[in-house]
ChimeraX commands (.cxc) that place a marker at each C-alpha (Angstrom):
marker #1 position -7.65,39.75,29.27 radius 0.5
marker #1 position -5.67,36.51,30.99 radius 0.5
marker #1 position -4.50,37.49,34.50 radius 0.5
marker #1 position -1.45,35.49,35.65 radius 0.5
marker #1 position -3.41,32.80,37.52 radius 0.5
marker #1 position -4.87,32.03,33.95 radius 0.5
marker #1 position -8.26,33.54,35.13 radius 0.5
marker #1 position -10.02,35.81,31.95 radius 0.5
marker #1 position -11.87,39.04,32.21 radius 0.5
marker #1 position -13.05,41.56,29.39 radius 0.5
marker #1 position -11.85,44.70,29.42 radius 0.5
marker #1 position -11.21,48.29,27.84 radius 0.5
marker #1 position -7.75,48.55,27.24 radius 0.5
marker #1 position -5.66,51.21,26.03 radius 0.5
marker #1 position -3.39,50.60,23.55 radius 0.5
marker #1 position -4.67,46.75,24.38 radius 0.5
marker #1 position -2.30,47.11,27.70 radius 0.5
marker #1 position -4.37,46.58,31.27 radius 0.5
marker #1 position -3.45,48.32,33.48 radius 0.5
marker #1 position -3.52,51.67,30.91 radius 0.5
marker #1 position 0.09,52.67,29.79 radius 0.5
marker #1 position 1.25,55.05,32.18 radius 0.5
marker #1 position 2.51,58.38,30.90 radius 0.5
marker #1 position 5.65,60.27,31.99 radius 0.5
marker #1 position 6.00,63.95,30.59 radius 0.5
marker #1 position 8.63,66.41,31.65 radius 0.5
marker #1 position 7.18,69.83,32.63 radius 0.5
marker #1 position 6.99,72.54,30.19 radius 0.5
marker #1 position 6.49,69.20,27.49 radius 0.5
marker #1 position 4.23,69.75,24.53 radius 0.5
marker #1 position 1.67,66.63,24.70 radius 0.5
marker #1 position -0.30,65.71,21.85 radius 0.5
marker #1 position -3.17,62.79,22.39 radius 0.5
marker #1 position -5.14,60.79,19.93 radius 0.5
marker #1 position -8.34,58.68,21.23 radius 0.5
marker #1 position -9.58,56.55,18.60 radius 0.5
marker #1 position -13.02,54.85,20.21 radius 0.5
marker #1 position -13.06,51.45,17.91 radius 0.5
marker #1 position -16.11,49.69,19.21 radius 0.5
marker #1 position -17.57,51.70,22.64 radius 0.5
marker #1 position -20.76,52.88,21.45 radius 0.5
marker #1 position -21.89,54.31,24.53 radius 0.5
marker #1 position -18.96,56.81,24.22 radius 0.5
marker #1 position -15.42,57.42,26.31 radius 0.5
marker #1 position -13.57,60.19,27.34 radius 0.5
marker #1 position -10.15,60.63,28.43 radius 0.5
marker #1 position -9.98,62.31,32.03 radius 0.5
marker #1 position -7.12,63.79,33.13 radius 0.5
marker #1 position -5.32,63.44,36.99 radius 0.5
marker #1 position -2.77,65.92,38.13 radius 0.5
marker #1 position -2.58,67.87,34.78 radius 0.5
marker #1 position -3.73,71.26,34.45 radius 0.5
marker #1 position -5.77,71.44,30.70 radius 0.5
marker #1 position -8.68,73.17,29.76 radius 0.5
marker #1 position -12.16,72.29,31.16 radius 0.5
marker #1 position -13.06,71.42,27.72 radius 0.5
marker #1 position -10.61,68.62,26.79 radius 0.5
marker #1 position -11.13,66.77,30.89 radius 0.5
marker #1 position -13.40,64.35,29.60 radius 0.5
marker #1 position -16.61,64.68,31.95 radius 0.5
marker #1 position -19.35,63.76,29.35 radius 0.5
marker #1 position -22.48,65.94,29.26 radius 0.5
marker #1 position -20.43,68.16,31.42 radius 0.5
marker #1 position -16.89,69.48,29.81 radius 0.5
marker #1 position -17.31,68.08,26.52 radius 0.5
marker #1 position -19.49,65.22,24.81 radius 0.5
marker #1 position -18.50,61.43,24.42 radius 0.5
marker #1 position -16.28,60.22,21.40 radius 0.5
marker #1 position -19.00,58.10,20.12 radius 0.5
marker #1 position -17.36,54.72,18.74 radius 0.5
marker #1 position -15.95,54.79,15.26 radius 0.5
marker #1 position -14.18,58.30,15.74 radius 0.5
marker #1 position -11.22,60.35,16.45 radius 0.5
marker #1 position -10.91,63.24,19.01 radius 0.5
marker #1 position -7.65,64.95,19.21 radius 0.5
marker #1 position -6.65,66.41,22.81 radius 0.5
marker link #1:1,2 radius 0.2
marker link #1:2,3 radius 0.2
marker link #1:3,4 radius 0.2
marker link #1:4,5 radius 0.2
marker link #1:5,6 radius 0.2
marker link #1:6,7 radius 0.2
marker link #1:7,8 radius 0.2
marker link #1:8,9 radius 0.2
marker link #1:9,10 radius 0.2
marker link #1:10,11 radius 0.2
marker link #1:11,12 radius 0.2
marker link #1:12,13 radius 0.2
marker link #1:13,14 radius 0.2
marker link #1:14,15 radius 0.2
marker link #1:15,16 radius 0.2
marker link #1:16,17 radius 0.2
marker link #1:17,18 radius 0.2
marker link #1:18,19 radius 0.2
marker link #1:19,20 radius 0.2
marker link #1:20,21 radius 0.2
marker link #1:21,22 radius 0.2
marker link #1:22,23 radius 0.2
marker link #1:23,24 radius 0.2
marker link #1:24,25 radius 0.2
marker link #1:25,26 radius 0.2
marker link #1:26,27 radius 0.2
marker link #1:27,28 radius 0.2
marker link #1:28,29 radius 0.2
marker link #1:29,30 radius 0.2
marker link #1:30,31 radius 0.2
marker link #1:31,32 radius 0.2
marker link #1:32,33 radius 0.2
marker link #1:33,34 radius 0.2
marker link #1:34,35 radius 0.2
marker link #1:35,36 radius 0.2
marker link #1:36,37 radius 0.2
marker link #1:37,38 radius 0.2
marker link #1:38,39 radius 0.2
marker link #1:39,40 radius 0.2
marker link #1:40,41 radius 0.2
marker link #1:41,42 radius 0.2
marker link #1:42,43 radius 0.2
marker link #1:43,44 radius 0.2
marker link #1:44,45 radius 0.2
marker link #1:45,46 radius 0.2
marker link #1:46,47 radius 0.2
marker link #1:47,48 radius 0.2
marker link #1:48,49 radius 0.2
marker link #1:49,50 radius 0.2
marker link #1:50,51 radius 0.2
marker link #1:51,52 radius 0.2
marker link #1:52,53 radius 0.2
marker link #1:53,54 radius 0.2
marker link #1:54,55 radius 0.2
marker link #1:55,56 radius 0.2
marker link #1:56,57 radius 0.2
marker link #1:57,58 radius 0.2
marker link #1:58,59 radius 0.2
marker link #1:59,60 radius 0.2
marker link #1:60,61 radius 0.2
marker link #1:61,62 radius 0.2
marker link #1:62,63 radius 0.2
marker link #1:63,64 radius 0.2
marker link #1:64,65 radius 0.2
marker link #1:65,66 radius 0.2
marker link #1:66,67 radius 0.2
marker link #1:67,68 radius 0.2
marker link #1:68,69 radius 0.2
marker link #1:69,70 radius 0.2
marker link #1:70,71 radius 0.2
marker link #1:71,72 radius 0.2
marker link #1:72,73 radius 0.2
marker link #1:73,74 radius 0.2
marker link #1:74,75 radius 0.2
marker link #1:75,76 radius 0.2
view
């Protein structure tokens, strides 16, 4: 990543935007999330601030559910 002063980081990115894309949702709105892990082999998890979903899908690894290990798919 380039910050504006032209200084360079690396980074995860989401959808290759830093900061992650931020996501508005209308209550009583069905959402539907795809994680594709490309290339973090130590496993990611998506968790979840000021939305109420099951303990299962809140993305504490070892804890709630496991790590998408790089190279898959987990569908939230």
């Amino acid at each position: 990543m380039q910050l504006s002063d032209g200084e360079t980081f690396d980074a995860w990115t989401f959808n290759g935007k830093y900061p992650d894309p931020e996501l508005r949702i209308q209550k009583g709105e069905l959402v539907e999330v795809t994680l594709i892990n490309k290339d973090i082999e130590a496993g990611v998890t998506i968790h979840w601030h000021g939305y109420n979903v099951p303990n299962a899908m809140d993305g504490v690894a070892g804890m709630t559910q496991d790590a998408v290990q790089g190279g898959t798919i987990y569908l939230s």
